[in-house]
N, CA, C and O atoms as a GROMACS GRO file, in nm:
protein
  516
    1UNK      N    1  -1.123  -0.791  -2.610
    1UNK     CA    2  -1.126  -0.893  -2.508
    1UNK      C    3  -0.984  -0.940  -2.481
    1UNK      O    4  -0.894  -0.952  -2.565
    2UNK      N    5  -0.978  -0.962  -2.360
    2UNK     CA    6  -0.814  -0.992  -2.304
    2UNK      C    7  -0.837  -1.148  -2.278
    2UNK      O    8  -0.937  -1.196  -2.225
    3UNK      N    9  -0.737  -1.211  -2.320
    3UNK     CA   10  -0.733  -1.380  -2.285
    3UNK      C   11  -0.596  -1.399  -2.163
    3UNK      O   12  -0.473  -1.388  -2.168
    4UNK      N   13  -0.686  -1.429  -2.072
    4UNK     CA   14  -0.598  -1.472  -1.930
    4UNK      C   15  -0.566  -1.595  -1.916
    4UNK      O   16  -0.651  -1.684  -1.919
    5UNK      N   17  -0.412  -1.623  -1.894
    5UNK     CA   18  -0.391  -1.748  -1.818
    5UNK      C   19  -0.340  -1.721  -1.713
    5UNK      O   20  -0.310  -1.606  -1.680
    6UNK      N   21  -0.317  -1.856  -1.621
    6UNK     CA   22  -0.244  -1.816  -1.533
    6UNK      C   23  -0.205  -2.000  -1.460
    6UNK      O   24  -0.280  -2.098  -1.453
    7UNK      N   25  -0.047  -1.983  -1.413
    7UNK     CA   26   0.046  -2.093  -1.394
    7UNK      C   27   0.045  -2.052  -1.218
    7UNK      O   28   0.057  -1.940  -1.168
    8UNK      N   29   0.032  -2.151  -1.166
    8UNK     CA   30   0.044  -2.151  -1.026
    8UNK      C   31   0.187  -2.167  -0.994
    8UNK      O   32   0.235  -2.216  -1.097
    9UNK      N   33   0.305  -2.149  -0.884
    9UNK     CA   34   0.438  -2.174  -0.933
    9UNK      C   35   0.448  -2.197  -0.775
    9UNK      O   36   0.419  -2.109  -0.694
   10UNK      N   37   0.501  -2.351  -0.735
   10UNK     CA   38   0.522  -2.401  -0.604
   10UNK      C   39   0.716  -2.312  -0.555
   10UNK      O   40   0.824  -2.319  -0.613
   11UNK      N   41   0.679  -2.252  -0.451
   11UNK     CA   42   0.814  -2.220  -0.384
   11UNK      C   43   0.854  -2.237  -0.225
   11UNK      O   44   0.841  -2.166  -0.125
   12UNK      N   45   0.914  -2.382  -0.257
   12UNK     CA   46   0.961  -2.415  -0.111
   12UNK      C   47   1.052  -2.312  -0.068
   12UNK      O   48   1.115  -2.227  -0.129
   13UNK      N   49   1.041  -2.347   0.069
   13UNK     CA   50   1.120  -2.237   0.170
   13UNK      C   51   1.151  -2.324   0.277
   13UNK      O   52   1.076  -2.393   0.347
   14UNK      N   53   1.295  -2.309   0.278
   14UNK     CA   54   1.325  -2.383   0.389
   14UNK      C   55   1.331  -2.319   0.549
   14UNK      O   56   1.399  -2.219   0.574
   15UNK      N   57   1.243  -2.399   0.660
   15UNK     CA   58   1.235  -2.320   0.794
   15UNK      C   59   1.401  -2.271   0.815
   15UNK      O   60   1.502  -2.283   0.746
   16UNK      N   61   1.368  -2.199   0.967
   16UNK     CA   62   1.471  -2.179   1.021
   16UNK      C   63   1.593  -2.234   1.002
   16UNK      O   64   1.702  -2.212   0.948
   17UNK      N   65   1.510  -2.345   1.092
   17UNK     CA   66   1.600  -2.495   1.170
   17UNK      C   67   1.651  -2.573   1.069
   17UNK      O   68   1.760  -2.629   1.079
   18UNK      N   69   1.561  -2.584   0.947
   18UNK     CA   70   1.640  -2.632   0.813
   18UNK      C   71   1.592  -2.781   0.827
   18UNK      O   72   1.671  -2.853   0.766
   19UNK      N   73   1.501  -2.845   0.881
   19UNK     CA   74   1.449  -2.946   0.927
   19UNK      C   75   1.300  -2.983   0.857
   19UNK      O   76   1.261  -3.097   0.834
   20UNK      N   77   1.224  -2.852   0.830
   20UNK     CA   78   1.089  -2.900   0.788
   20UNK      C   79   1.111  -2.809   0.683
   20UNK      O   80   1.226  -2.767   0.684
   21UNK      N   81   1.049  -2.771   0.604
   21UNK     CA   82   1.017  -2.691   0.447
   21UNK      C   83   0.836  -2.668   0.477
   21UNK      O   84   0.769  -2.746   0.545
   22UNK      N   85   0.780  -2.537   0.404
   22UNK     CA   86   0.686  -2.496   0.397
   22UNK      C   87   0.703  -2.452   0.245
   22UNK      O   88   0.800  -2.431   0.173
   23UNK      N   89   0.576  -2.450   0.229
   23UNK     CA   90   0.581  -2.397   0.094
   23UNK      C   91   0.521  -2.264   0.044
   23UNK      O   92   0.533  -2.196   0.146
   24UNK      N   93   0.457  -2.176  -0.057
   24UNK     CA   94   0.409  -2.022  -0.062
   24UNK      C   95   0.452  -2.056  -0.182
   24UNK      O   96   0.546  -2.122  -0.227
   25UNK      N   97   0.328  -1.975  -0.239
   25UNK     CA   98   0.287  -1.993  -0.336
   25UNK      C   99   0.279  -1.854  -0.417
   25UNK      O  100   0.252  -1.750  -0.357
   26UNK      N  101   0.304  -1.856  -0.557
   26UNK     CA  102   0.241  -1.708  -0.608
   26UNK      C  103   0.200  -1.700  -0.783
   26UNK      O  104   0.277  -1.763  -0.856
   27UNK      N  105   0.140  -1.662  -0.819
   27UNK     CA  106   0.062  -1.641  -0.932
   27UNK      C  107   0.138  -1.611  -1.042
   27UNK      O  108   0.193  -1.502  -1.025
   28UNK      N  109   0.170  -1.671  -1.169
   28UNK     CA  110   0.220  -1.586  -1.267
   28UNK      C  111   0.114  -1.585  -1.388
   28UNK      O  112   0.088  -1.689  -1.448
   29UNK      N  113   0.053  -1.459  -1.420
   29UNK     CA  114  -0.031  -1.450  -1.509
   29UNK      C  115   0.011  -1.389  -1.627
   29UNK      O  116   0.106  -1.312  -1.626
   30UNK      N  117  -0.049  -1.414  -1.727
   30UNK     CA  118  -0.039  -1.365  -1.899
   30UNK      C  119  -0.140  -1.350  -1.958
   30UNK      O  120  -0.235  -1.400  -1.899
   31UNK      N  121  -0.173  -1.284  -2.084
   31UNK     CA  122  -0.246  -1.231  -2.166
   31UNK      C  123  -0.218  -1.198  -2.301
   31UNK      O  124  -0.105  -1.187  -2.349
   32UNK      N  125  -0.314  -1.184  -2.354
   32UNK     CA  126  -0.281  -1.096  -2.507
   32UNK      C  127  -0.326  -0.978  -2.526
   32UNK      O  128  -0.430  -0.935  -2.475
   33UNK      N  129  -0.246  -0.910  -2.611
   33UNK     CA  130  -0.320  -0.774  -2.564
   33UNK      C  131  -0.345  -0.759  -2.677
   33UNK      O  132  -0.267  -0.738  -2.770
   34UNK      N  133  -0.507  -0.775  -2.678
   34UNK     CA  134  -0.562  -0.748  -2.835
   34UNK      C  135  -0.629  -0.589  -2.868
   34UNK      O  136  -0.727  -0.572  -2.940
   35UNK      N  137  -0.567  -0.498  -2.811
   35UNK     CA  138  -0.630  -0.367  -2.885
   35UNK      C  139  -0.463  -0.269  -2.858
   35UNK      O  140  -0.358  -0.282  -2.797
   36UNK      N  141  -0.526  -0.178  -2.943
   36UNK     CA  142  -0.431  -0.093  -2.998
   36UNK      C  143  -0.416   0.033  -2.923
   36UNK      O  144  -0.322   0.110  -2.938
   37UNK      N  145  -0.527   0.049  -2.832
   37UNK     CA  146  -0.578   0.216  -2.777
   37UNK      C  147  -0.530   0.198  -2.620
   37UNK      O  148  -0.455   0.278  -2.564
   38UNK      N  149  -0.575   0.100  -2.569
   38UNK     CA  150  -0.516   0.084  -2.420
   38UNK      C  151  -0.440   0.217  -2.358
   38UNK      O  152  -0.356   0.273  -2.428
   39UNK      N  153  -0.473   0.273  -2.212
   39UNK     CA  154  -0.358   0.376  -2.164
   39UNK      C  155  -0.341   0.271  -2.079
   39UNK      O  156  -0.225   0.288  -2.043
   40UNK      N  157  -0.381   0.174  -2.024
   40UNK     CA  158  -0.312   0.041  -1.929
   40UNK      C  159  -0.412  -0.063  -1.929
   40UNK      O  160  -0.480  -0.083  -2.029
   41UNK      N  161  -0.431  -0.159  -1.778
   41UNK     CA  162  -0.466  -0.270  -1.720
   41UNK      C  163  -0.486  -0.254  -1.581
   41UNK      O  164  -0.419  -0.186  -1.503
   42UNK      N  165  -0.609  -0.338  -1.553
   42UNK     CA  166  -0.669  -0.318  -1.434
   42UNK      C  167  -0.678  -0.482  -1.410
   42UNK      O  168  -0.735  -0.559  -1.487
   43UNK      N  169  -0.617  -0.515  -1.299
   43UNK     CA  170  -0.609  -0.684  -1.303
   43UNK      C  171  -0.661  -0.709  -1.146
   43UNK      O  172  -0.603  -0.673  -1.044
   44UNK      N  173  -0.772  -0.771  -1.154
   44UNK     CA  174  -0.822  -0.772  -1.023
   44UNK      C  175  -0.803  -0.962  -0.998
   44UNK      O  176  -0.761  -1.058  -1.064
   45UNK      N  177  -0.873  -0.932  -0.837
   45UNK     CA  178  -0.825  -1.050  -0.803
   45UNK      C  179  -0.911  -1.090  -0.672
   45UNK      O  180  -0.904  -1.019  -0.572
   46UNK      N  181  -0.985  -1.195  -0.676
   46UNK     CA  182  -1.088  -1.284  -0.555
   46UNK      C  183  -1.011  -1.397  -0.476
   46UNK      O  184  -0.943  -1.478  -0.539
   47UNK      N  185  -1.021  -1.402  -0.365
   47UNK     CA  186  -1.025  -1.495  -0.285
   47UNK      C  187  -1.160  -1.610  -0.258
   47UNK      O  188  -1.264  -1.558  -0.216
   48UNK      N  189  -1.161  -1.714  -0.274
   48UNK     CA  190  -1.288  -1.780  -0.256
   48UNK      C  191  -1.414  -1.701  -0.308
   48UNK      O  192  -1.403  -1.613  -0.394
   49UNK      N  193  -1.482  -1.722  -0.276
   49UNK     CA  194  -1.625  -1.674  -0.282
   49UNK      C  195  -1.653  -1.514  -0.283
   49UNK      O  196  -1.750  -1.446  -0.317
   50UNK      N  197  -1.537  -1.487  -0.237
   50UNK     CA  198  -1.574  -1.343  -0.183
   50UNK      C  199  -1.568  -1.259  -0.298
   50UNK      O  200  -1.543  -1.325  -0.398
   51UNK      N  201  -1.590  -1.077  -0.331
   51UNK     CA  202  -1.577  -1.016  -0.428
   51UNK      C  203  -1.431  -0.969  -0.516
   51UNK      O  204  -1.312  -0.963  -0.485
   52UNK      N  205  -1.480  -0.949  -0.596
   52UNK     CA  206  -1.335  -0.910  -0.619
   52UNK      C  207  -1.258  -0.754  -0.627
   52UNK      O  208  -1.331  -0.655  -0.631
   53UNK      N  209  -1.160  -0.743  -0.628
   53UNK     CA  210  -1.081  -0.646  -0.619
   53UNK      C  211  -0.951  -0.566  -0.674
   53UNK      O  212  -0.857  -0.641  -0.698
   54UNK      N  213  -0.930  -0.443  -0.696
   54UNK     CA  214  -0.829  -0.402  -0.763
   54UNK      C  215  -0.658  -0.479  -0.730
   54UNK      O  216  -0.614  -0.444  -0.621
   55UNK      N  217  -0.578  -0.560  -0.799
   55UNK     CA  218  -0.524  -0.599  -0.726
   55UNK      C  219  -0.353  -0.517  -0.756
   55UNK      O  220  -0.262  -0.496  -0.675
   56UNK      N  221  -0.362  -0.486  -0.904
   56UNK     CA  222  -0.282  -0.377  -0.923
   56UNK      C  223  -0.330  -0.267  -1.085
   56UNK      O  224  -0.416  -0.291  -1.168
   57UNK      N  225  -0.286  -0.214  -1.082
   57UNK     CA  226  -0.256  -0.167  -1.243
   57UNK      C  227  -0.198  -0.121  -1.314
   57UNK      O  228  -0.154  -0.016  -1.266
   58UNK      N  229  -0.160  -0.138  -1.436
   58UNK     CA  230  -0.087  -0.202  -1.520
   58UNK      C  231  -0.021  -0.097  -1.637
   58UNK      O  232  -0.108  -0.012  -1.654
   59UNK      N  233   0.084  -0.068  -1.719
   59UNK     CA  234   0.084   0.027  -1.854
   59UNK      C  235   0.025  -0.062  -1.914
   59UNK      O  236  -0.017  -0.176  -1.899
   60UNK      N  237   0.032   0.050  -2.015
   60UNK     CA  238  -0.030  -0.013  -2.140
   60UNK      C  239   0.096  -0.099  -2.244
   60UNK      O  240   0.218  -0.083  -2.248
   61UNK      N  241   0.030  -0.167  -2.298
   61UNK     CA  242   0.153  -0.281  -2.354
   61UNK      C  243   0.209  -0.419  -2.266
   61UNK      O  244   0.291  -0.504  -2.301
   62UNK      N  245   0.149  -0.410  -2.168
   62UNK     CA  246   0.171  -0.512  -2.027
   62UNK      C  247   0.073  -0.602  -2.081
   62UNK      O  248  -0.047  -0.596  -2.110
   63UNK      N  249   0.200  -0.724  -2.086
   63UNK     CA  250   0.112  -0.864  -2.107
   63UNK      C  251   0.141  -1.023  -2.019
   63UNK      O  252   0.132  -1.141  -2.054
   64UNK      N  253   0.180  -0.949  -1.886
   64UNK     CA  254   0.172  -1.061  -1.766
   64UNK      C  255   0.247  -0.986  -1.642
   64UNK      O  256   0.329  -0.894  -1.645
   65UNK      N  257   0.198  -1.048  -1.547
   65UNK     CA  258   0.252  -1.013  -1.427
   65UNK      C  259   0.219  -1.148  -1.270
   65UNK      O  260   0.138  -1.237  -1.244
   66UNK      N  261   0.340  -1.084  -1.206
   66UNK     CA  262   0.313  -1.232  -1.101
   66UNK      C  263   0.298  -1.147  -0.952
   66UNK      O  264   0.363  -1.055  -0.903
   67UNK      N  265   0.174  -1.229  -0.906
   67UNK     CA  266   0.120  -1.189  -0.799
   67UNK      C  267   0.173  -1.305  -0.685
   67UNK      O  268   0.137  -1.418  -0.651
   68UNK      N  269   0.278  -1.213  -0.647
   68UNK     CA  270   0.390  -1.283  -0.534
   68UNK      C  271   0.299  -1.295  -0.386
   68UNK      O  272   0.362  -1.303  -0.281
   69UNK      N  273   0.162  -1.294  -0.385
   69UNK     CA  274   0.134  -1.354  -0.275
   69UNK      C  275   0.154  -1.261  -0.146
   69UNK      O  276   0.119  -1.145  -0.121
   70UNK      N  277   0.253  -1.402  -0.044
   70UNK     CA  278   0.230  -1.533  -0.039
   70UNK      C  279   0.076  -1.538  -0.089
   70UNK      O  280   0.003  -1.457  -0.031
   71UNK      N  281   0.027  -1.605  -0.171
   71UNK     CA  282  -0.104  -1.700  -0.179
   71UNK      C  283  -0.068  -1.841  -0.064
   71UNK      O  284   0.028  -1.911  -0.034
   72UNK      N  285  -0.240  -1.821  -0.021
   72UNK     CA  286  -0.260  -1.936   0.101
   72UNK      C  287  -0.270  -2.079   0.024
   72UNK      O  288  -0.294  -2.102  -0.095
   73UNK      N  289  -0.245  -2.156   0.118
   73UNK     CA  290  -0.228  -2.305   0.057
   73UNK      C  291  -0.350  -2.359   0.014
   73UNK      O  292  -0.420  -2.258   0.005
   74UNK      N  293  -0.427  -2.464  -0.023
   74UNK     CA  294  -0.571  -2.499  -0.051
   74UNK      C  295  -0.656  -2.392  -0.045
   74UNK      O  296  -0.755  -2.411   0.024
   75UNK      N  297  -0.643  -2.254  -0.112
   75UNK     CA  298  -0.726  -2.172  -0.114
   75UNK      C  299  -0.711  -2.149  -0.264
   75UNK      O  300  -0.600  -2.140  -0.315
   76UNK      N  301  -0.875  -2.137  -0.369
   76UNK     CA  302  -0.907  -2.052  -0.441
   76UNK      C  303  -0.877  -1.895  -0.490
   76UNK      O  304  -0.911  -1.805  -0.414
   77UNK      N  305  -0.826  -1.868  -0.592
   77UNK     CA  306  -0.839  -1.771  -0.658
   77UNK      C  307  -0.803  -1.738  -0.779
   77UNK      O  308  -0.698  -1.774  -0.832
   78UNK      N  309  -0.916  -1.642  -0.845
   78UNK     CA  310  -0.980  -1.617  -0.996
   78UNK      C  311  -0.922  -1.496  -0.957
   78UNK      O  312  -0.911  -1.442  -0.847
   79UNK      N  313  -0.882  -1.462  -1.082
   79UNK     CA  314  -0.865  -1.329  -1.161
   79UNK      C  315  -0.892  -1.286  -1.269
   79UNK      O  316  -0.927  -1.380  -1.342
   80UNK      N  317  -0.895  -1.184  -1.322
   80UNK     CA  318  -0.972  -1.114  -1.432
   80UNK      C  319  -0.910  -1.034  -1.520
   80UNK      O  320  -0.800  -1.082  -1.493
   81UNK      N  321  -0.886  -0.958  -1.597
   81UNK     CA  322  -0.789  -0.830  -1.669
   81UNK      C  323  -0.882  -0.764  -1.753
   81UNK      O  324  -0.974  -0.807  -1.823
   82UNK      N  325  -0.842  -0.662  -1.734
   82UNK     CA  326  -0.961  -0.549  -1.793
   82UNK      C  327  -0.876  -0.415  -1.885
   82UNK      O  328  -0.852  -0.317  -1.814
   83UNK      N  329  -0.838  -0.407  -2.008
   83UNK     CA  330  -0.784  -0.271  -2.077
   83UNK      C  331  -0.877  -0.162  -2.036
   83UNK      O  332  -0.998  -0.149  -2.055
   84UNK      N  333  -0.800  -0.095  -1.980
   84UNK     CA  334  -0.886   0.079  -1.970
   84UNK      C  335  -0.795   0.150  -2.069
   84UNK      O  336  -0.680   0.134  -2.110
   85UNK      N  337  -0.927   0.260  -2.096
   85UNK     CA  338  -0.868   0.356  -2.147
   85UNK      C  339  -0.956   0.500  -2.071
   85UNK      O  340  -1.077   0.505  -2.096
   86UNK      N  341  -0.918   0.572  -2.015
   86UNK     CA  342  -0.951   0.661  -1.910
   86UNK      C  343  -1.045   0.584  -1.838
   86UNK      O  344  -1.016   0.477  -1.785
   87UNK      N  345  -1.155   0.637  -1.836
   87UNK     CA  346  -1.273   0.627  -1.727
   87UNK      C  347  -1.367   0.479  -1.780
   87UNK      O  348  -1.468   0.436  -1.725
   88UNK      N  349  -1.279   0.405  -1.934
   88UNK     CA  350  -1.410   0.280  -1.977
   88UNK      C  351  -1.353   0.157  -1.951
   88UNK      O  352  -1.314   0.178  -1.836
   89UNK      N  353  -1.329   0.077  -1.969
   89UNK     CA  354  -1.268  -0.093  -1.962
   89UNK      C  355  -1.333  -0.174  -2.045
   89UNK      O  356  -1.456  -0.176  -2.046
   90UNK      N  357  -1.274  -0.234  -2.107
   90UNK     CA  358  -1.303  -0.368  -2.181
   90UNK      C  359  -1.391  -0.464  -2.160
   90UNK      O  360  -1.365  -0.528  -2.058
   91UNK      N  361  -1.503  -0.506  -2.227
   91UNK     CA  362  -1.628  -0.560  -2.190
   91UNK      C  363  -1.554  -0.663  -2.113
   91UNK      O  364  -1.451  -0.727  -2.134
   92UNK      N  365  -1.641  -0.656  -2.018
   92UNK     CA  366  -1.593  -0.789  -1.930
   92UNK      C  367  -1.684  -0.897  -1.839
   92UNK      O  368  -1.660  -0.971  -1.743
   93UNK      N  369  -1.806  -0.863  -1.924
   93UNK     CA  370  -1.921  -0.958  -1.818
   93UNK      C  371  -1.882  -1.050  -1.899
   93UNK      O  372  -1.842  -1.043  -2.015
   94UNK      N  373  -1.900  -1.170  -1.802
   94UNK     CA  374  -1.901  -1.322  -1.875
   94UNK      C  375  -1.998  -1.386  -1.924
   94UNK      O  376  -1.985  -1.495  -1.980
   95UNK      N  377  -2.103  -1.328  -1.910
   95UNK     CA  378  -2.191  -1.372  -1.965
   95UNK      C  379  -2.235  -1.319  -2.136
   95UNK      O  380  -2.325  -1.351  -2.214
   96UNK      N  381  -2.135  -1.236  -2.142
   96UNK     CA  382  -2.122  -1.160  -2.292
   96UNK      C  383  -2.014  -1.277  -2.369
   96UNK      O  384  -1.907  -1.314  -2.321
   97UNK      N  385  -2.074  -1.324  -2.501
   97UNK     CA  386  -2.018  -1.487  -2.591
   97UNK      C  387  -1.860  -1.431  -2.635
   97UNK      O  388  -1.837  -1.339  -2.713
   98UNK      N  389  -1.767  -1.506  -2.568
   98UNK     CA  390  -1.623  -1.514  -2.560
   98UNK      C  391  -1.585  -1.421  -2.505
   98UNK      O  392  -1.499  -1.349  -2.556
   99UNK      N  393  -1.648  -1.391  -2.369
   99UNK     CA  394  -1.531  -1.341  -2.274
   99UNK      C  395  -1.516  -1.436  -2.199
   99UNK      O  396  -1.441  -1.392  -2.112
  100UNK      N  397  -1.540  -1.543  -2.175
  100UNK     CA  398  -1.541  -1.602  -2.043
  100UNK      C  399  -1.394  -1.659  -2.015
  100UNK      O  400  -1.361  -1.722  -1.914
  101UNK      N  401  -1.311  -1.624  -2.122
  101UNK     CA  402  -1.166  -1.645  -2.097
  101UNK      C  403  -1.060  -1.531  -2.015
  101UNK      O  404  -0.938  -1.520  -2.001
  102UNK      N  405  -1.202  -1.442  -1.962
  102UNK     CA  406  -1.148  -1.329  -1.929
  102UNK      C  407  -1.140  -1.350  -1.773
  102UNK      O  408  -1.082  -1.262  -1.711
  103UNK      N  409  -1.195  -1.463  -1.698
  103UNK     CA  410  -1.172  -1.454  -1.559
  103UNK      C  411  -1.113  -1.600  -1.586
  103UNK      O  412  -1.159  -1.664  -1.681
  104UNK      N  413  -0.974  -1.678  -1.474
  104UNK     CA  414  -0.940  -1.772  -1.490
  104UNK      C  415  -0.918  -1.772  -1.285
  104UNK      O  416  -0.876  -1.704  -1.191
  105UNK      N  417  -0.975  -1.888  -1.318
  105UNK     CA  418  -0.910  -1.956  -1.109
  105UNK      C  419  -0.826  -2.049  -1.166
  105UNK      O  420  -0.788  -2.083  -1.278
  106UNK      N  421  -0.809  -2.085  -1.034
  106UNK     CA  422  -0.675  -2.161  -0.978
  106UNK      C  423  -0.674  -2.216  -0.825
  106UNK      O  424  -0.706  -2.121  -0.754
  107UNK      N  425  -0.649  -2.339  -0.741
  107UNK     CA  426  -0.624  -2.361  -0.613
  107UNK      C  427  -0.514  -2.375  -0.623
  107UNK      O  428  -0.442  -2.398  -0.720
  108UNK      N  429  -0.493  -2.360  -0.503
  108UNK     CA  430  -0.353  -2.393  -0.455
  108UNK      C  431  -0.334  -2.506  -0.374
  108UNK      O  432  -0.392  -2.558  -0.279
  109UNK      N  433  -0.226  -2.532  -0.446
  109UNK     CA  434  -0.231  -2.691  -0.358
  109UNK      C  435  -0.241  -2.720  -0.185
  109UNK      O  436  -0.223  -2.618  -0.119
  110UNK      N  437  -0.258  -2.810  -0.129
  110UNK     CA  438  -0.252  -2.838   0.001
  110UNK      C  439  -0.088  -2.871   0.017
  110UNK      O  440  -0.012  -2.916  -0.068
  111UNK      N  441  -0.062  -2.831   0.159
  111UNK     CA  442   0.104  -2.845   0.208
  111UNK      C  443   0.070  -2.955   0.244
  111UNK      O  444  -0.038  -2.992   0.291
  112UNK      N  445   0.218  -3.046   0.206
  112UNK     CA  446   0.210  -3.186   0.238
  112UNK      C  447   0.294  -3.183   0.396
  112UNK      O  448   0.394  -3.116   0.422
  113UNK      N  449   0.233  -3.260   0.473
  113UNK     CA  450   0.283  -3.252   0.601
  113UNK      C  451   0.434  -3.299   0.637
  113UNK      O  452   0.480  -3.407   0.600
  114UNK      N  453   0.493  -3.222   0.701
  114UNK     CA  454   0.668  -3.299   0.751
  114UNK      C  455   0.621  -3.453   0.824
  114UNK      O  456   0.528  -3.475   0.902
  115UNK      N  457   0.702  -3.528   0.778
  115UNK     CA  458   0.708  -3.652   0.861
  115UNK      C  459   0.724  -3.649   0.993
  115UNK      O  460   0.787  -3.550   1.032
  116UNK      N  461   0.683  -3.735   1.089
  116UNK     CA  462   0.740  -3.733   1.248
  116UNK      C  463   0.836  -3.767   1.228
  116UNK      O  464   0.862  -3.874   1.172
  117UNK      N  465   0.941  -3.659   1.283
  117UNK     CA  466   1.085  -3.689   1.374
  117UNK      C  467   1.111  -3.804   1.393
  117UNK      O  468   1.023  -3.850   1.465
  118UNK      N  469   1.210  -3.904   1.361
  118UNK     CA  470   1.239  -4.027   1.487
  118UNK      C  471   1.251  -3.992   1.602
  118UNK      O  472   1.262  -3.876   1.643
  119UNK      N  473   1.251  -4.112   1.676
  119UNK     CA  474   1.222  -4.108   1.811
  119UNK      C  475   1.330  -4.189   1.834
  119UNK      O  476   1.386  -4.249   1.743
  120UNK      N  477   1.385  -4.198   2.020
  120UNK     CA  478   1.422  -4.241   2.031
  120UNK      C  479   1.609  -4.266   2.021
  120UNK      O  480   1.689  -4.338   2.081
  121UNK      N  481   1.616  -4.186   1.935
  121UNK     CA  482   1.777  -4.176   1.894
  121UNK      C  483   1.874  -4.199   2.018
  121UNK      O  484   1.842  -4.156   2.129
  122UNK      N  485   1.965  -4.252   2.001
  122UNK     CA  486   2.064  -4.208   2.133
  122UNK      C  487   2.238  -4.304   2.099
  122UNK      O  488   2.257  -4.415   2.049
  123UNK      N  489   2.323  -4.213   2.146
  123UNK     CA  490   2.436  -4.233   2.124
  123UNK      C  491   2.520  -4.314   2.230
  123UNK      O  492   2.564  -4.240   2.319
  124UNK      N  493   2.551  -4.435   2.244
  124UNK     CA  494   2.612  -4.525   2.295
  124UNK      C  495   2.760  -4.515   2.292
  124UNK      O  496   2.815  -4.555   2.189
  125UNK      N  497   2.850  -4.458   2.411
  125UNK     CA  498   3.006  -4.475   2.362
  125UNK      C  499   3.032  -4.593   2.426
  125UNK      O  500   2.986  -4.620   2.537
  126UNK      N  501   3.143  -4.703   2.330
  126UNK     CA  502   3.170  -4.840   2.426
  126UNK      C  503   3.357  -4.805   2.411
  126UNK      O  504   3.424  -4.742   2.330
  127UNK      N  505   3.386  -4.877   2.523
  127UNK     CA  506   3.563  -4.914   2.460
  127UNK      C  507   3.573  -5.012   2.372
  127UNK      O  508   3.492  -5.104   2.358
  128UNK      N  509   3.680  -4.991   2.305
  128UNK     CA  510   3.670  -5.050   2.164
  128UNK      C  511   3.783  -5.202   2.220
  128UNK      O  512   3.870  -5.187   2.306
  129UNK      N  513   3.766  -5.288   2.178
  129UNK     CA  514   3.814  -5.431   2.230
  129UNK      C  515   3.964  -5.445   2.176
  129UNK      O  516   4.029  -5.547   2.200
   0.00000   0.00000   0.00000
């Protein structure tokens, strides 16, 4: 059984104009790699609700990797890690007693909105007295 974590890691980006900042997001995950036979890792990966999917894979001896996204802002997602060794993988139903450390989610935070612009600004030249 593989024990997954995983650290969400905020990365501002500054726009163009250098005026507003957005942010993007991306995954850094870890594990232990508790067997000896492994030929790699199969690390899948869900969006919301939906199924999940191959998202890369891995050598063997690999015990984290970061899924640079961009990940969407206030959106869900679980991932999983699975040791193969040819054609089998590592029990991985969760409903089998202590794997359930084997799928971990995560949201992503909501972007906090740029402030409104002032208004109004304007430059007055006077002669000086």
């Amino acid at each position: 059984m593989k024990r997954l974590s995983v650290v969400l890691i905020v990365l501002a980006m500054l726009s163009v104009a250098g005026l507003a900042s957005a942010a993007t997001y991306r995954a850094v995950l870890a594990w232990t790699d508790n067997s000896n036979n492994e030929d790699g890792f199969r690390l899948e990966r869900r969006v919301g609700t939906g199924a999940y999917a191959t998202l890369v894979t891995l050598p063997a001896g690999t015990q984290s990797y970061v899924d640079d996204g961009p990940l969407a802002e206030d959106t869900l997602y679980c991932y999983r890690v699975f040791a193969t060794l040819g054609s089998l993988d590592s029990d991985s139903d969760p409903t089998t007693p202590g794997n359930q450390a084997n799928e971990i989610c995560a949201n992503t935070p909501s972007a906090a909105s740029a402030p409104t612009a002032p208004g109004g600004f304007q430059l007055i030249v006077v002669t000086a007295p």
